[in-house]
Every structure is written in C-alpha cells, then in structure tokens.
N, C-alpha and C positions, 0 to 999 in steps of 0.2 A: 066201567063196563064189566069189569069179571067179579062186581058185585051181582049179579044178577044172574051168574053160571051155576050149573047145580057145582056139588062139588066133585062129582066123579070128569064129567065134562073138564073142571077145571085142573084135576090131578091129570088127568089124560092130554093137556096142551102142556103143564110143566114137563110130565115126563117126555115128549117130541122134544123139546126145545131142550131139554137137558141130553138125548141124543143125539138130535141135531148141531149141536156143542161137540161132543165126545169126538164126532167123525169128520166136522173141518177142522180140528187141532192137528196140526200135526207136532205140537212140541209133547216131550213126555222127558219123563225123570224116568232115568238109570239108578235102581236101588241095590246094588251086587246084582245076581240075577233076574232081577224082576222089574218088568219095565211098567208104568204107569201115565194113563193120558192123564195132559195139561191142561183146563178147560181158560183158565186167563192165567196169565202172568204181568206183573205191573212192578214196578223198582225196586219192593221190598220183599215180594211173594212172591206167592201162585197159591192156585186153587185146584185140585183134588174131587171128581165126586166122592161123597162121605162113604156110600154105600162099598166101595171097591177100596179107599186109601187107605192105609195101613197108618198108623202114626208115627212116621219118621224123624229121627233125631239123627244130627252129624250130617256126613259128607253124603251127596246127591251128586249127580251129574244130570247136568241139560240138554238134552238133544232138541234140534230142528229135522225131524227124520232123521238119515244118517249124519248127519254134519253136528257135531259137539260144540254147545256154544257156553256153558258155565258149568262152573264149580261151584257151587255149594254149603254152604253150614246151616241146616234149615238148626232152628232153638226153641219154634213154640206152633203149636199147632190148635183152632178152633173149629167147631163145627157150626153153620150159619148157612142157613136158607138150603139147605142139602149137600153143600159141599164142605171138604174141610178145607180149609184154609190154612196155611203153613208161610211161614213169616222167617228170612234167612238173615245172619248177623252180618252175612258179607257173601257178594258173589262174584268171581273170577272170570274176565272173559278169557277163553282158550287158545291159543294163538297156535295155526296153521304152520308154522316155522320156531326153529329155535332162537331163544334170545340173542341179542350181539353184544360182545364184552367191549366192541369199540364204537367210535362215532363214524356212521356211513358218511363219508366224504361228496363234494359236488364235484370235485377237481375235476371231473375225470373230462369227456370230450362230451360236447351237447351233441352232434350227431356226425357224425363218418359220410367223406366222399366216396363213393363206390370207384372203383380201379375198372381202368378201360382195356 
C-alpha cells in the first residue's frame, strides 16, 4: 500500500510514527549528564533516534522513568532505517538492596500466634 503514497505523504506517517515511538517510551539511557529516549530495547541493545544519539561507547545506565534497571558497556553502534542502533557486550540488572555475604536461612517461624 505505501507503494502508491506520494513521498512526502509517506515521510510525514514515518516521521508521526517515529514520534509516536519517542513519547510512549519511557525507558531512556543516562550518559553522565545527558539523558536520552529509548525507542526499543531487546537482549543485546536498544535503539536510539539517529537524528538526537550521540555515539556512545562504555558505561550507560538504564532507566525505566525513575527506577534504574541496567548497567551497561554499550561496544558498537549502527545507523539503519533512522535510528542508531547500539549493541552492549553485557548488561547488569540493578538491585534495590545490597548483596548478602550469607545464605538467607528458612528456619525461622512460618507465621506467629497473635497474644491475647
């Protein structure tokens, strides 16, 4: 069917749809100061519009809004169909609490009689 669009018709539904992208994202990469929207993220990336992304190399951080969900080593970056595309050698989920140096035990009591 979008053989038969003129091409401005056809530049003017990419560019809506690559908006319409930009503003239900809410994940975005933390670069030191500068934050940037997520347009997909999938096991070994994410994607970048090309026009805004910078070409980053090293440590990123991943936000969901505010909540931190990865770390980062982005190592190669492509440009394709208008976005760039950046590809990580490994990504860290972030954990809400600190490690434990022991093993959390079951011993303890499965639930407590209330006192009368």
């Amino acid at each position: 069917m979008s053989d038969y669009l003129p091409e401005a018709v056809r530049r003017g539904l990419e560019d809506a749809r690559r908006a319409a992208q930009r503003r239900s994202s809410r994940l975005c990469i933390h670069d030191g100061d500068r934050v940037h929207r997520v347009l997909r993220l999938w096991e070994t990336g994410f994607a970048l519009d090309a026009e805004d992304a910078p070409v980053l190399h090293g440590f990123v951080d991943l936000y969901d809004g505010a909540r931190h969900l990865y770390q980062c080593l982005v190592v190669n970056s492509t440009v394709e169909g208008g976005e760039r595309l950046f590809e990580f050698k490994w990504s860290t989920a972030v954990s809400d609490r600190p490690a434990l140096d022991y093993e959390a035990g079951t011993e303890g009591p499965v639930a407590l009689l209330p006192r009368r």
